[in-house]
C-alpha positions in Angstrom: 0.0 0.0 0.0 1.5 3.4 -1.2 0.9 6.4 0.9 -1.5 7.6 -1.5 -3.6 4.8 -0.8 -2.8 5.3 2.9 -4.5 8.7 2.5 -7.4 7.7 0.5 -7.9 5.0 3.4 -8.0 7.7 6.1 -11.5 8.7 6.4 -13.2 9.2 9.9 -15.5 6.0 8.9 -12.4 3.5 8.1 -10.6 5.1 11.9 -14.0 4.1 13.6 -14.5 1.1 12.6 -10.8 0.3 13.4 -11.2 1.4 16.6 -14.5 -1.0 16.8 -12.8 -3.9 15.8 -10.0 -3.6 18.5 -11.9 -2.3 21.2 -11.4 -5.3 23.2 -7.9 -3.5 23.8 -9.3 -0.9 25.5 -8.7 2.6 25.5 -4.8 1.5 23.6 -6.0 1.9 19.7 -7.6 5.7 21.2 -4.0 6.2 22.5 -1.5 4.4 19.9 -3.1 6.1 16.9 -2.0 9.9 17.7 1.3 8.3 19.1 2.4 6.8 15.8 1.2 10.3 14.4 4.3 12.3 16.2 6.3 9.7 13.8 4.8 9.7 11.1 3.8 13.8 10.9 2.0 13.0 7.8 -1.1 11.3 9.1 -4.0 13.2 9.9 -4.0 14.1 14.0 -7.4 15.9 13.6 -8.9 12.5 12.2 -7.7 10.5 14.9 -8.7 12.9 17.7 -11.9 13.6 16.1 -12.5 9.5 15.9 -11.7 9.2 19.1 -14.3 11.8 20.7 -17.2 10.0 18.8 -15.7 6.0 20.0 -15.1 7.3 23.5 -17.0 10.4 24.3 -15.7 13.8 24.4 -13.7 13.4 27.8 -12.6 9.7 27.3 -11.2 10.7 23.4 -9.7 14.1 24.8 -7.6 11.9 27.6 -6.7 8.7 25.4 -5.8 11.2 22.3 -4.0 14.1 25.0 -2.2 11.0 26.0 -1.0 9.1 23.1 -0.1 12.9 21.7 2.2 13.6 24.2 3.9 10.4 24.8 4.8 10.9 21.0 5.9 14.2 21.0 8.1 13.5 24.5 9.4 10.0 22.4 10.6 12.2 19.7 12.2 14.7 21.5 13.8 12.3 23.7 15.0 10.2 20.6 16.7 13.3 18.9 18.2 14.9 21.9 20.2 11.1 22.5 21.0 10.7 18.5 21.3 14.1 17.7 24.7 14.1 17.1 24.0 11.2 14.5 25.6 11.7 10.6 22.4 12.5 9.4 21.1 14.8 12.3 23.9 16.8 12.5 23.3 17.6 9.1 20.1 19.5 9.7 21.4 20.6 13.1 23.8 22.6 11.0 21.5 24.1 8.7 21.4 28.1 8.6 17.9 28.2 9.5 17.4 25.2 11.9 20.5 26.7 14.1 18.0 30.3 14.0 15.1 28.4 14.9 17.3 26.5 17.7 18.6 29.7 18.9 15.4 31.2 19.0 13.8 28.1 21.0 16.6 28.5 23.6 16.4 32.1 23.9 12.5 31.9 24.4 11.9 28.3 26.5 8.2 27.7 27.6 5.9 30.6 26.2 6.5 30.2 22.6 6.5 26.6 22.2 3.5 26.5 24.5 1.5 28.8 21.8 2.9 27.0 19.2 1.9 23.4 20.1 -1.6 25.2 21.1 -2.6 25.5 17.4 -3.9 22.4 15.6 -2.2 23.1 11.9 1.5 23.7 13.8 3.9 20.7 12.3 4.7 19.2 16.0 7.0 16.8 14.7 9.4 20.1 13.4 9.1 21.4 16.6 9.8 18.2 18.3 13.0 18.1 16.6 14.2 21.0 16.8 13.6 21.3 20.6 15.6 18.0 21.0 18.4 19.4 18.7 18.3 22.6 20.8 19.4 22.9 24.6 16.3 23.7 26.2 15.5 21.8 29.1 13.7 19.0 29.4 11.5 20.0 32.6 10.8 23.3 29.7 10.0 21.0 26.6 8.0 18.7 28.8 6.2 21.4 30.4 5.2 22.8 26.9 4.2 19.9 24.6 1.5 19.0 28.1 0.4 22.5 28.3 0.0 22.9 24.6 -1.1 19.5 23.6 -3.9 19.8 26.6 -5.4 22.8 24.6 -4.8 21.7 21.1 -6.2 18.2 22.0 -9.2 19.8 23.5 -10.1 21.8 21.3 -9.9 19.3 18.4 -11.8 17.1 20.5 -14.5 19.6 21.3 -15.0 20.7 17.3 -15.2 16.6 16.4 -17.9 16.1 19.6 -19.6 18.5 18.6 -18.8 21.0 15.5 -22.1 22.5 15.7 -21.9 24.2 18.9 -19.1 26.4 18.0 -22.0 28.6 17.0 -24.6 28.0 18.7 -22.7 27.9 21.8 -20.4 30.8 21.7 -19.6 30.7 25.6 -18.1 27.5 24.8 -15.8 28.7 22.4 -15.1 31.8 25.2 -14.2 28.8 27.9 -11.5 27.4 25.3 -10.2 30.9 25.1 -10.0 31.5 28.9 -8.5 27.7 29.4 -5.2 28.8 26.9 -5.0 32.2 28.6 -4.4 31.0 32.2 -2.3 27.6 30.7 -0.5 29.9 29.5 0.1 32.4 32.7 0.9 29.1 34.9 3.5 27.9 32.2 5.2 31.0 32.4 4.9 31.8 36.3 6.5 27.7 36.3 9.2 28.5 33.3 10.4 31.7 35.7 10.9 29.5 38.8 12.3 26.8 36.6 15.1 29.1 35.1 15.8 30.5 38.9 16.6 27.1 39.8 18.9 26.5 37.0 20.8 30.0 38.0 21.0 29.0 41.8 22.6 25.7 40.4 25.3 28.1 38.3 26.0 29.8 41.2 
């Protein structure tokens, strides 16, 4: 099977019904699906998340699809920042605009990634490497790619529940808002303490 076939394949009926068929496993097909998707950037998250809110209910999906998402992304990242150094990775490591996207991820930590990984159409799986080529911290990425996800997750899940109420429920759509505003307040109240223990260390 080609990956034009792959893509032709990928309809919200054909994920539900795989999810049916292996539901004797559990939440695990919910979770693996947008896990393999942090690998393989080029299957559709949205689908998956959105199939997951209609097998498992709005809260079940968000949680099994929140955590398959960010076990990925973490994977990644953790993968990279090990092999970075690898023939092949070093090769984009020391490409002009990787090293300015690397330098701007350092200089910046949590807030930027945070709002980054927040919007649904954001290629994670650049970020993710890019993070792990960089030297940002780890308690930093982590904190990021669980804030972010948590929202982008959410939100996916909450269109694919229930895409209709977007409209007719504006103070829905408000609550979303208000849940990335104070995410992203905490992150950065956490990313200051974070970097004042890394200082005291220096010192």
């Amino acid at each position: 099977m080609d990956l034009e076939s792959i893509r032709q394949w990928l309809t919200l009926e054909n994920i539900l019904a795989l999810i049916e068929e292996y539901r004797s496993f559990g939440p695990l097909p919910g979770i693996l699906l947008p896990l393999i998707e942090a690998f393989l950037p080029f299957l559709p998250l949205f689908l998956f998340v959105m199939a997951n809110a209609n097998a498992f209910g709005l809260w079940g999906g968000f949680l099994y699809s929140w955590i398959g998402s960010v076990a990925g992304a973490l994977l990644v990242f953790f993968i990279i920042r090990k092999y970075g150094q690898a023939r092949f990775l070093s090769v984009i490591k020391n490409h002009d605009k990787v090293k300015k996207l690397m330098a701007w991820v350092e200089k910046h930590g949590f807030a930027p990634l945070f709002l980054l990984l927040c919007f649904p159409f954001t290629p994670s799986a650049i970020v993710n490497i890019v993070a792990g080529l960089s030297r940002i911290s780890i308690a930093q990425y982590a904190l990021a790619v669980i804030a972010g996800k948590m929202v982008m997750i959410f939100t996916m899940s909450f269109v694919g529940h229930d895409i209709a109420s977007l409209i007719t429920k504006p103070t829905r759509t408000a609550i979303v808002i208000l849940i990335i505003a104070i995410l992203w307040y905490v992150g950065k109240r956490i990313e200051i303490k974070l970097n004042t223990s890394v200082e005291k260390t220096k010192k």
